[in-house]
C-alpha positions as CSV (number, residue, x, y, z in Angstrom):
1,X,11.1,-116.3,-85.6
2,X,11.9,-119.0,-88.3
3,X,11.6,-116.5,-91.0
4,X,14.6,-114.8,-89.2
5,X,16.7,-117.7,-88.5
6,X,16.4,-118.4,-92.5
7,X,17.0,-115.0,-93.0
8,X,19.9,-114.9,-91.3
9,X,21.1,-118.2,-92.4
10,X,20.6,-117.4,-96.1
11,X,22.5,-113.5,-95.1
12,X,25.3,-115.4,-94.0
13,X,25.8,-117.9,-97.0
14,X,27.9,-115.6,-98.9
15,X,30.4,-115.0,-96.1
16,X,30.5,-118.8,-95.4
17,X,30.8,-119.9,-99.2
18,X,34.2,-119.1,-99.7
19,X,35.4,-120.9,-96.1
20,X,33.5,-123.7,-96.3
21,X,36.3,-126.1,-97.3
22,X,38.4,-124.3,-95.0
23,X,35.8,-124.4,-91.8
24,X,35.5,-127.8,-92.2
25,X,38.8,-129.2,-90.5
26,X,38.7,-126.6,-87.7
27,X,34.9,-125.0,-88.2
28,X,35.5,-122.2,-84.9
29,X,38.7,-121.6,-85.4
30,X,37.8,-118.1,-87.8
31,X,40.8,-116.1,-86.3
32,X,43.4,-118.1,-87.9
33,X,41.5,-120.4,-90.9
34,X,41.1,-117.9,-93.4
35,X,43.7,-117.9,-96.5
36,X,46.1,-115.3,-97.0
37,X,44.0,-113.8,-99.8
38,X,40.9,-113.1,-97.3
39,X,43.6,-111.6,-95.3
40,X,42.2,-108.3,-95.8
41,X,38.5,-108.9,-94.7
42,X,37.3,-106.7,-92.2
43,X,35.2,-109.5,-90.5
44,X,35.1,-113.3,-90.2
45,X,31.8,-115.0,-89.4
46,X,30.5,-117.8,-89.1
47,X,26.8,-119.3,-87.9
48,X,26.3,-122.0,-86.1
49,X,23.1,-124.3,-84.8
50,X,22.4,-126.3,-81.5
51,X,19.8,-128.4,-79.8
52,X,19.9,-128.6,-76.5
53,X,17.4,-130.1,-73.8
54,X,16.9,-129.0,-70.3
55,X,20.1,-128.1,-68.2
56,X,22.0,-129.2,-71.4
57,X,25.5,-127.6,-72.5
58,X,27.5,-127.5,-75.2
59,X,31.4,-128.0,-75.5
60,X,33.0,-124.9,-75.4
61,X,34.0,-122.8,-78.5
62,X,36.9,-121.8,-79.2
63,X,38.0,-118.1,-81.2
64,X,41.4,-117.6,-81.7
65,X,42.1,-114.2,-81.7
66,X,44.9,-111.7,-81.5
67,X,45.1,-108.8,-78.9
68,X,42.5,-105.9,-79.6
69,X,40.3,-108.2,-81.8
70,X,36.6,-108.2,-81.2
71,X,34.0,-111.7,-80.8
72,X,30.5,-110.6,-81.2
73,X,27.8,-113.1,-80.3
74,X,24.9,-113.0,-81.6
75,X,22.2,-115.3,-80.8
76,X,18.9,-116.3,-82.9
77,X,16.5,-117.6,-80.3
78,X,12.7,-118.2,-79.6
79,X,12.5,-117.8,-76.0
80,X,14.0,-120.7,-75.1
81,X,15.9,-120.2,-71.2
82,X,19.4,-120.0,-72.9
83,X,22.5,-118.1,-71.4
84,X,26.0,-118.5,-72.5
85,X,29.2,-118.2,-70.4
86,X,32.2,-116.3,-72.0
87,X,35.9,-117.5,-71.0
88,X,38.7,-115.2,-71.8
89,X,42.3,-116.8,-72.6
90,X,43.2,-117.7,-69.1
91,X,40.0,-119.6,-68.7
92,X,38.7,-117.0,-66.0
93,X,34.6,-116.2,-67.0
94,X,34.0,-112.9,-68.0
95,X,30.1,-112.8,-67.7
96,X,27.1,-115.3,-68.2
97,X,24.1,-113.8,-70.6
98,X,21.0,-114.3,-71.4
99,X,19.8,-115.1,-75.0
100,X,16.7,-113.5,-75.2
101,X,18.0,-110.2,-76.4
102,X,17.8,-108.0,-79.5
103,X,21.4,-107.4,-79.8
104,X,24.7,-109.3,-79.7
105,X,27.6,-108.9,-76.8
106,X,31.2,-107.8,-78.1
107,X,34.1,-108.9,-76.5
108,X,37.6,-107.8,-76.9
109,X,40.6,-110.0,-76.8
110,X,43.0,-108.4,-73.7
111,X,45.6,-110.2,-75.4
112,X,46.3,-112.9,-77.7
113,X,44.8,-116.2,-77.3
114,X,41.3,-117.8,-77.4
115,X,37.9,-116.7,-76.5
116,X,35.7,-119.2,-76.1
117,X,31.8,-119.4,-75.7
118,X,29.8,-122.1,-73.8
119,X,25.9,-122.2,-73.9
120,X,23.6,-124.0,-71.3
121,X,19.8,-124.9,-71.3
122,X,17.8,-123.8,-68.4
123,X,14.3,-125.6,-67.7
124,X,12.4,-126.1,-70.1
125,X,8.4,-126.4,-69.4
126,X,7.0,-126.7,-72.6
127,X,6.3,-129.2,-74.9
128,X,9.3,-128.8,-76.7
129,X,12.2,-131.2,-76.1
130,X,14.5,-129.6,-78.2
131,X,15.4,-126.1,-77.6
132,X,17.2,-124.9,-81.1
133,X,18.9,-122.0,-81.9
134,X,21.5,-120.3,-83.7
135,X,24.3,-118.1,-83.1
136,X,26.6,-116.2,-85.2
137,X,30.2,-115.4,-84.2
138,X,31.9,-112.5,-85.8
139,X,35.5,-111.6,-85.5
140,X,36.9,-108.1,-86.3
């Protein structure tokens, strides 16, 4: 499974080269951070890493999108008990998923506003502390 979180890491680099400057201030906000001369890019990602222990969460992620756009989630993990809670603009959940699939969720933006992503740690019996993982967020 680490081979495939490098992979994907080392897939993504290209795409994250040219934003890095620009991710920096404002690292989730893809639907609005790209200059006007990546205007015309057909998708926006960006990967991101956590560590969480047992019944853990993360702060909530924010993608800013407009009406019709799409937020894939994808999510790298090892079989670690991870599920993540999708909010839509009005802050109302629109399901909570588990991580230990093959495939990422897409999710389209009724109108504009934010989507935003939360993840939580479930028990965790092994010897492992930390649970990492990654996730990449595409917007289209």
């Amino acid at each position: 499974m680490n081979k495939k979180i490098v992979s994907a890491a080392l897939s993504t680099a290209l795409v994250l080269s040219f934003s890095a400057s620009i991710m920096a201030s404002s690292p989730t906000d893809i639907g609005t951070a790209a200059p006007s001369s990546y205007a015309n890019l057909e998708a926006r990602e960006v990967v991101k890493y956590y560590s969480l222990i047992s019944y853990e969460e993360t702060e909530k992620e924010a993608f800013v999108l407009k009406k019709g756009e799409e937020l894939t989630v994808f999510v790298y993990n090892s079989g670690f008990p991870i599920t993540y809670t999708v909010y839509d603009a009005d802050g109302q959940a629109l399901g909570t998923y588990n991580t230990n699939t093959p495939y990422g969720r897409i999710f389209t933006a009724q109108k504009n506003g934010t989507l935003y992503v939360q993840f939580k740690a479930g028990a965790n019996s092994s010897f492992v502390k930390k649970m990492n993982f990654s996730a990449k967020f595409s917007i289209s």
